[in-house]
C-alpha positions in Angstrom: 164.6 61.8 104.0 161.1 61.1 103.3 158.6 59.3 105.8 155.4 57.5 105.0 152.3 58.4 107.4 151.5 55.4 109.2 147.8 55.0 107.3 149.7 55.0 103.9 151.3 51.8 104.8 150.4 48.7 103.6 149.5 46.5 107.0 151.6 46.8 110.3 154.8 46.6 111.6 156.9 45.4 114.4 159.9 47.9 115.6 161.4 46.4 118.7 164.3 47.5 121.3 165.8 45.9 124.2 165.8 47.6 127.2 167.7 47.3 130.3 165.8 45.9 133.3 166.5 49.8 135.0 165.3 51.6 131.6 162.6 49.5 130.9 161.2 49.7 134.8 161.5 53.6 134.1 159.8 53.1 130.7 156.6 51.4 132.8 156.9 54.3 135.2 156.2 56.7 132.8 153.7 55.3 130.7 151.5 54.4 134.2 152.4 58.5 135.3 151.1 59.2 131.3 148.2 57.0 131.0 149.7 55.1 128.1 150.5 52.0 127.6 153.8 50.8 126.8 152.7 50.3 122.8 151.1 53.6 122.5 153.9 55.6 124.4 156.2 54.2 122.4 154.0 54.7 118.9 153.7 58.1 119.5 157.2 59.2 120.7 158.2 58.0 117.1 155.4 59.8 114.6 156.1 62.9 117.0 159.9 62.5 116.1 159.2 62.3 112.9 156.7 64.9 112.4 159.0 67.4 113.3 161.8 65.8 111.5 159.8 66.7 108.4 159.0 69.7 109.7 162.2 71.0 109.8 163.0 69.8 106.0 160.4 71.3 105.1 160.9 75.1 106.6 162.8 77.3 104.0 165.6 78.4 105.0 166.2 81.5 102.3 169.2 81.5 100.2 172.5 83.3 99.9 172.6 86.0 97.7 175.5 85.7 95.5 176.3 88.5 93.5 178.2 88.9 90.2 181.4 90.6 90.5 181.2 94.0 89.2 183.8 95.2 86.5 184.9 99.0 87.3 187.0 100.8 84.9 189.6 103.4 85.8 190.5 105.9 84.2 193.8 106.1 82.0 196.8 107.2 83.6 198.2 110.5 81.7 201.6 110.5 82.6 205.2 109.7 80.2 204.6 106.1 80.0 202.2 104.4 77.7 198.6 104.3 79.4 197.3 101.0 80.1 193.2 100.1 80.9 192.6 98.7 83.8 189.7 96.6 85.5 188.6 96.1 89.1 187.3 93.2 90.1 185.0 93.5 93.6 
């Protein structure tokens, strides 16, 4: 997923939510205990989110080694019967 940086865009736009009258009374009661407004709490919550959303694409995680199977011969049975090759796969 790929996000734009909010300069990039072309002009502004509206994301709206409806709230409860209980979540959006706690909403107000943080933003007064921040020093945000309603706008600017919200604005930030969601580059925050995803900033690190992009962070976490970003971050390598490193790769499983797979390896090739190796091919082991034995060595050929001396005994009566006919001797046959054989292979080991690991």
């Amino acid at each position: 997923m790929q996000y734009y940086h909010y300069k990039e865009l072309m002009g502004s736009k509206v994301v709206s939510t409806k709230l409860t009258e209980e979540e959006y009374g706690k909403l107000v009661g943080l933003c007064s205990a921040s020093g945000y407004t309603v706008s600017k709490l919200l604005k930030r919550a969601i580059l925050e989110r995803m900033s690190d959303d992009v962070s976490r694409e970003q971050t390598i995680s490193p790769k499983p080694v797979i390896k090739e199977p190796e091919v082991v011969q034995t060595s050929q049975a001396k005994n009566t019967n006919q001797s046959v090759d054989k292979f080991r796969y690991y």
